[in-house]
N, C-alpha and C positions, 0 to 999 in steps of 0.2 A: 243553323243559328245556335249549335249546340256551344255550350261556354261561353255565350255573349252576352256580356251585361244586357240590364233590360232597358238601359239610356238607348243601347244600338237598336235593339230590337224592336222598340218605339219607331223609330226612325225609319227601318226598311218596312213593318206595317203600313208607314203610309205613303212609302216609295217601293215595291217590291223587288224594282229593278235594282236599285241597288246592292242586292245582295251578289250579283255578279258579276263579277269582271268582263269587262266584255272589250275587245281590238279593236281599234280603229276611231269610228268618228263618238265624240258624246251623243246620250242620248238628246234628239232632235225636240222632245215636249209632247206638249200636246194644248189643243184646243181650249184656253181660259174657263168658258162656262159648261161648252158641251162635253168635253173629258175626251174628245176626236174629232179628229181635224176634219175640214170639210173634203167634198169627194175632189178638186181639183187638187190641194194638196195632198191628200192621203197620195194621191197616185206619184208625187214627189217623194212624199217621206217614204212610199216601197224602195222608190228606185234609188235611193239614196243610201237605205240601208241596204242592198244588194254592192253598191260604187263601195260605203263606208266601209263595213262590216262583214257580209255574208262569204263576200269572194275570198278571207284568207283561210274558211275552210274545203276551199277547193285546191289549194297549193300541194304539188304531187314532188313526187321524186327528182322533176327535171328539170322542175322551177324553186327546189326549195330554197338555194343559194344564191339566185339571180336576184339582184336588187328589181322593187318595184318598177316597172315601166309606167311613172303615170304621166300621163298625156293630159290630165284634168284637173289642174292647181291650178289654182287663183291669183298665183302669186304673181308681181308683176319680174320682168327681166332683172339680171342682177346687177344692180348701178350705186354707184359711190353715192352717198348722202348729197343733195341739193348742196354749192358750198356756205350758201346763207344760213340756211337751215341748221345747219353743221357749225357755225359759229356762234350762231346766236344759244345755242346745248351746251356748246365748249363752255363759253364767257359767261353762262350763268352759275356752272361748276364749278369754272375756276376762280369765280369771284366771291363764291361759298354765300349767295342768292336766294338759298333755299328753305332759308330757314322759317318764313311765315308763309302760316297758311293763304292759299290765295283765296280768291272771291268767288262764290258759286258760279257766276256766268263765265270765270274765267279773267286772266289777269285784264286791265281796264286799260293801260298801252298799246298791247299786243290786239287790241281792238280797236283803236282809234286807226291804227297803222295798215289794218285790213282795211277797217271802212274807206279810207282813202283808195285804196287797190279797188276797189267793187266798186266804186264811184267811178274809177278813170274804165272799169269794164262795162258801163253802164248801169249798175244798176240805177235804179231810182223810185221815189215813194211818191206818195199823191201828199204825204205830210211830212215830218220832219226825218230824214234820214241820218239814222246817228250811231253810234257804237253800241246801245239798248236794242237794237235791230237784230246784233250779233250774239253769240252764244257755244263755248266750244264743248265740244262732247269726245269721249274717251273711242274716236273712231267717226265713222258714217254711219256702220251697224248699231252701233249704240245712238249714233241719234235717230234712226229708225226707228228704234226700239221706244225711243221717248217720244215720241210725235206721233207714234201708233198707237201707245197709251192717255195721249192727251186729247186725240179729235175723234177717236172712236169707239161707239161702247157697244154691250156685245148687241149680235147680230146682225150692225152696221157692215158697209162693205172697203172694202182698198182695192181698187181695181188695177191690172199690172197688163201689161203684155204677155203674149206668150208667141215667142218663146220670150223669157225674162234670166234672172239671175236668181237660181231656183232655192237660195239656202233665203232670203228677202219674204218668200211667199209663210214661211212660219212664223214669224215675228207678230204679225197682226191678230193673229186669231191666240198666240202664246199670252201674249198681255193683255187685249182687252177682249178677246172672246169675240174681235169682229169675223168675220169669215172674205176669205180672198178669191176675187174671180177676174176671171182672163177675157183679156180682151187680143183675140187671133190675129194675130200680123199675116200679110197676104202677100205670096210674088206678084203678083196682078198690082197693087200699090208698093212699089218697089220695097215691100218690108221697110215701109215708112209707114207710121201708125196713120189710119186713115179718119179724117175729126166727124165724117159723117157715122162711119160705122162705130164712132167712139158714142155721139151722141144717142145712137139708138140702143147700144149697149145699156149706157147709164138708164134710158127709159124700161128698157125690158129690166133690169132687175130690179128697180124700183118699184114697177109695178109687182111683179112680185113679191116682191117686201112688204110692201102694204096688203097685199092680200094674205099675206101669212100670218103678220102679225098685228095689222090694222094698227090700233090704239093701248092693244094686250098690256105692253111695257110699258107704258106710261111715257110712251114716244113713239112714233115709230121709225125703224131702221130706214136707213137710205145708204144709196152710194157717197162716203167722205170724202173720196180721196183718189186720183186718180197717180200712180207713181211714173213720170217721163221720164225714161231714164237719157240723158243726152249730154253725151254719145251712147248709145244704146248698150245694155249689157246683157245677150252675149254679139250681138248682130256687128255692132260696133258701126251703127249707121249715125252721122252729123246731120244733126237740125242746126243749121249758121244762119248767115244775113241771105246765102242761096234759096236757104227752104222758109223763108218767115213768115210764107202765106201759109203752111203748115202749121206754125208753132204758133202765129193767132190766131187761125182757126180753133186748136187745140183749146188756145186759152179764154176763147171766149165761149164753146162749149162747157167748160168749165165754171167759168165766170157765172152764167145765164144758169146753171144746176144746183147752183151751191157747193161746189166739189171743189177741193181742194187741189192744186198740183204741187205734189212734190215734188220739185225738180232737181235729179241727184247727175250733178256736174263731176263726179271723181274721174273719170274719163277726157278729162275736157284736153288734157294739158299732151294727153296722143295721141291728139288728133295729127295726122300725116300730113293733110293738106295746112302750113301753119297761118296761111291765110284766110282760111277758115275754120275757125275755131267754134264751137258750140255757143250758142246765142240762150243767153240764159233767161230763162221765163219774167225775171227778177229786173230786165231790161225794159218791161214795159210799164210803167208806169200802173196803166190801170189793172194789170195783172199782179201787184206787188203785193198788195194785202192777201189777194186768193191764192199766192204761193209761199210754199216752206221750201228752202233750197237747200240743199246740203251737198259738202265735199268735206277734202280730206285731203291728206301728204302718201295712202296708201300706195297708189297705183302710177304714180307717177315720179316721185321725187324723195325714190327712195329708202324708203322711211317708215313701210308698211308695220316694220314692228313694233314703233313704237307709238300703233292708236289712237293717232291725232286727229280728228276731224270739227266741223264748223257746222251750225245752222244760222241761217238769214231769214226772218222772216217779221210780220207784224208785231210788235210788242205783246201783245197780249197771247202767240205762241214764245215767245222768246222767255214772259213770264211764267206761264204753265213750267217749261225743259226747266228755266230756273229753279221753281221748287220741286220738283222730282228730283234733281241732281243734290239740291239742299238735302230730300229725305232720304237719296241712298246713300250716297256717299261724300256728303259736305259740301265738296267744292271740287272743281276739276282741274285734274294736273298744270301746272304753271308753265312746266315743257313743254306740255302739247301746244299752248297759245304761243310760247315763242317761237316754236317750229313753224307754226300756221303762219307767223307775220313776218319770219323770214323768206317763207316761197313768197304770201302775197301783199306786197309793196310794189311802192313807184319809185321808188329810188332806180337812179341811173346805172348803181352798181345790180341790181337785180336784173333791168333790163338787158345788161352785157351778160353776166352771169347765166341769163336764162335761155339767150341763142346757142352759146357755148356749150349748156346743158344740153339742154334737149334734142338739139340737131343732129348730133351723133347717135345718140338716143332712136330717134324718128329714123333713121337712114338705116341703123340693126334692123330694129322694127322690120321696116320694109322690107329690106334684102334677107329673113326668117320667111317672110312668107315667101317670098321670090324660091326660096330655097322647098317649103313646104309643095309648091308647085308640082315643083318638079320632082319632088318624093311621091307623090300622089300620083300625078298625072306624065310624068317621063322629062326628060329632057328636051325632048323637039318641041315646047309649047314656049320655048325657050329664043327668041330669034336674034336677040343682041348679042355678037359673038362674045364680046368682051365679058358681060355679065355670064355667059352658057361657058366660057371657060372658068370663070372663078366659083361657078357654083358646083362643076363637075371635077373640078380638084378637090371641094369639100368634101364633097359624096365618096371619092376614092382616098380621100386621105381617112376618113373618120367608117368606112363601113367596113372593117377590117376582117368582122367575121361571117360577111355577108356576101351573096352573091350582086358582084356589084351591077353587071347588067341588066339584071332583073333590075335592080334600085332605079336605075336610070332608066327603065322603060316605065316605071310607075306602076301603080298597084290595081290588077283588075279591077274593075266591078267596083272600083269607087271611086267618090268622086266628089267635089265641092257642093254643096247646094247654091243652085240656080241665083246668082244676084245677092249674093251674102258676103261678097269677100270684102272686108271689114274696111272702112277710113279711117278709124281709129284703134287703139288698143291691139291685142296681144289673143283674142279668142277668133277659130275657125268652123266653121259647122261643114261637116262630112255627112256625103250621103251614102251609106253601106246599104241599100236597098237593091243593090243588086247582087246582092249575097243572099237575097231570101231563099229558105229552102234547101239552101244545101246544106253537102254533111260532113263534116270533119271525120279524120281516121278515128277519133274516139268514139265515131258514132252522133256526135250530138249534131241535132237538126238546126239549126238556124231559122227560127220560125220567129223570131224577134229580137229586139232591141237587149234583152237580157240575155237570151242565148247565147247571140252573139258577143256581146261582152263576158260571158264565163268561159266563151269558145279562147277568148284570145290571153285571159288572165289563164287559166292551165295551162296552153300552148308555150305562153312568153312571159309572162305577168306584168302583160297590159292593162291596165284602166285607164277610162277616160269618161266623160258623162255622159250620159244617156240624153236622147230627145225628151224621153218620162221626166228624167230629173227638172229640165227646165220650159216645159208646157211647150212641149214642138207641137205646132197647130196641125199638123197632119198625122196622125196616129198609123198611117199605112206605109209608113215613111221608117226603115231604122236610119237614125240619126245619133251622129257623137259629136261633140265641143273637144275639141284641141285645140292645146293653148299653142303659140312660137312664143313663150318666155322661157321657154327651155334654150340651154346652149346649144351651138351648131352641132358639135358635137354627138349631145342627145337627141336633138334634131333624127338624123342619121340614122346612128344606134337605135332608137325604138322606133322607129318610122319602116327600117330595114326589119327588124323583128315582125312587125307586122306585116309588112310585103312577102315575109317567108310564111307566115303561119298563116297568111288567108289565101295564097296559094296552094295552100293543100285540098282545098275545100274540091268538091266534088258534085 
């Protein structure tokens, strides 16, 4: 801190990270009131900083110039802007629209024009359902972020799944100091959340709550909030009009607790099956007031960069995110609402627009994993000739510096987990648990989930997420998330890297 004004020097006093530079992800936070995040997430934000940050000081001489392998982005596949979406951005620029500020909850057209769309998907309210319902926010993450500070305060709970979408689990205890706890998805309930063991969930921490803190705070804590994600994130399993005896179970465990469902739809739009699509909580009438919904243009149509997401919910949250958005930052961008109301409309041209979209879309999708199969697990699980010849041209057109036989036998000792391979979306869960124990020529043991992962960023520099990162309910289990929104291509290339480097093992 030598020669630095004493303006800066204030400033890292009461940040002290700040003072250095540090690679890869921002710092992650911490805990509103306690100043440390609880024991479920801290075990996140390790393995997170190990994914983010820790691994680029393991980078050696034979990975120094090889580009990242990461297998662990968010990001969805790379597709042309929705074309509505993309015209209603154009026409507001080129008709120089920009010049007044919009309305806090977001421009009051580009919401009439939704409500209509959420009306023809069902939703519906027990009272007046209107464009006051609605409310746009700078993403999904950010309206997260707002509804986590509006229904919980500290020591309340948000309860998620695990495994869940593990950057989601900081947000709650960041703004209001609630603390986040998991509720274990099971193979035994096909990694379908189960509403009996949801209910006894919410009873067991409650009682706990109450015995911690009785009356102390002038309230006491309870479970707010339960977050459905559907289609799930990372599982990518669909609750539709198939599972509904699921999703009103859910919601009247819910209902009957006082807990809140946030039900976050960003996923909805890849789903595979397009006959069934995710049946959103917000379709049931009596569920409408005890749910906050949120989506977005991220994952699907797009458009992820440029932030645009949606909350639907009772006036009186739509009020709260109102003045929060009032006190940070005024009003919310006027783009993001016209991008929102060009995916969701009834217009007939959106209907044509949107099988022509996404269909091609969905069919990638597919034929990625089709393709990851067979990287994984070999060729011969393969039995449509037609399909076993275009994915085995892939493999030998694109694994150039790779032993392709091996690629096409698929990679020992791992393998998908049991009943997980996704309906929707773009993330896979691998089970590398038959890797325990052994040893790489470097010497390093494979004794877990991080070994493993620093075994393959040396070797190749691969990353991908951990089971740790996102609450894998069996801890004896190494488990990674890989995404197929990487090109065939990359696909290939780091899938073949890996098939090389965990064949050495011993």
């Amino acid at each position: 801190m030598q020669n630095m004004p004493d303006s800066l020097k204030r400033v890292i006093e009461r940040d002290p990270i700040l003072e250095h530079r540090v690679r890869g992800l921002p710092n992650l936070g911490k805990n509103l009131v306690e100043g440390q995040f609880s024991k479920e997430v801290n075990k996140i934000y390790d393995a997170f900083g190990l994914y983010g940050n820790e691994l680029y000081a393991l980078e050696n001489e034979r990975i120094k110039n090889i580009p990242s392998r990461s297998l662990g982005g968010g990001s969805p596949m790379k597709t042309p802007a929705f074309p509505l979406c993309k015209e209603a951005l154009i026409s507001m620029i080129s008709n120089d629209e920009l010049s007044d500020y919009p309305m806090a909850a977001g421009d009051e057209e580009s919401r009439k024009v939704i409500l209509e769309y959420l009306k023809q998907e069902g939703f519906k309210s027990s009272g007046n359902f209107t464009a006051d319902n609605i409310i746009f926010t700078v993403s999904s993450t950010h309206a997260f972020n707002i509804i986590s500070s509006v229904i919980a305060r500290p020591h309340d709970v948000i309860l998620m799944t695990g495994p869940n979408y593990g950057l989601f689990t900081f947000v709650p205890e960041r703004v209001s100091g609630a603390t986040v706890e998991i509720l274990p998805l099971a193979k035994e309930d096909n990694w379908y959340v189960n509403p009996q063991k949801l209910a006894n969930r919410i009873d067991e921490i409650n009682l706990k709550l109450r015995e911690t803190y009785g009356e102390a705070l002038g309230y006491t804590p309870k479970v707010v909030a339960f977050l459905n994600e559907n289609p799930h994130n990372p599982l990518g399993k669909v609750m539709s009009e198939k599972n509904k005896e699921i999703l009103e179970k859910i919601g009247d465990v819910c209902f009957e607790k006082g807990v809140f469902v946030i039900d976050d739809l960003i996923y909805r739009d890849l789903t595979y099956d397009r006959d069934n699509l995710a049946k959103p909580m917000a379709s049931y009438e009596k569920y409408f007031d005890n749910t906050i919904t949120i989506t977005g243009l991220s994952k699907s149509y797009g458009l992820a960069s440029i932030r645009a997401g949606m909350v639907v919910a009772n006036e009186v949250i739509i009020r709260a995110i109102r003045n929060k958005i009032f006190q940070t930052m005024d009003s919310s961008p006027v783009l993001q609402g016209r991008a929102l109301a060009g995916a969701f409309n009834t217009s007939a041209e959106r209907q044509r627009e949107y099988a022509n979209y996404f269909n091609p879309i969905i069919e990638e999708y597919k034929y990625r994993l089709e393709l990851l199969k067979v990287l994984i697990n070999g060729l011969d699980v393969v039995t449509d000739r037609n399909l076993r010849s275009k994915l085995e041209n892939d493999i030998r057109n694109y694994a150039i510096d790779y032993n392709v036989n091996q690629i096409l036998e698929g990679i020992p000792n791992v393998d998908f987990v049991e009943g997980t391979l996704p309906e929707s979306g773009f993330f896979e869960m691998l089970d590398f648990t038959g890797l325990k124990n052994k040893v790489g020529e470097n010497g390093r043991v494979i004794s877990d989930e991080k070994e493993l992962l620093k075994y393959m960023y040396e070797q190749e520099k691969i990353k991908l997420i951990l089971g740790q990162s996102i609450s894998w309910p069996n801890e004896d289990q190494l488990i990674g998330r890989v995404t197929t929104a990487l090109s065939r291509e990359n696909l290939v290339e780091h899938f073949g890297a890996m098939n090389k480097c965990l064949r050495k093992l011993k």
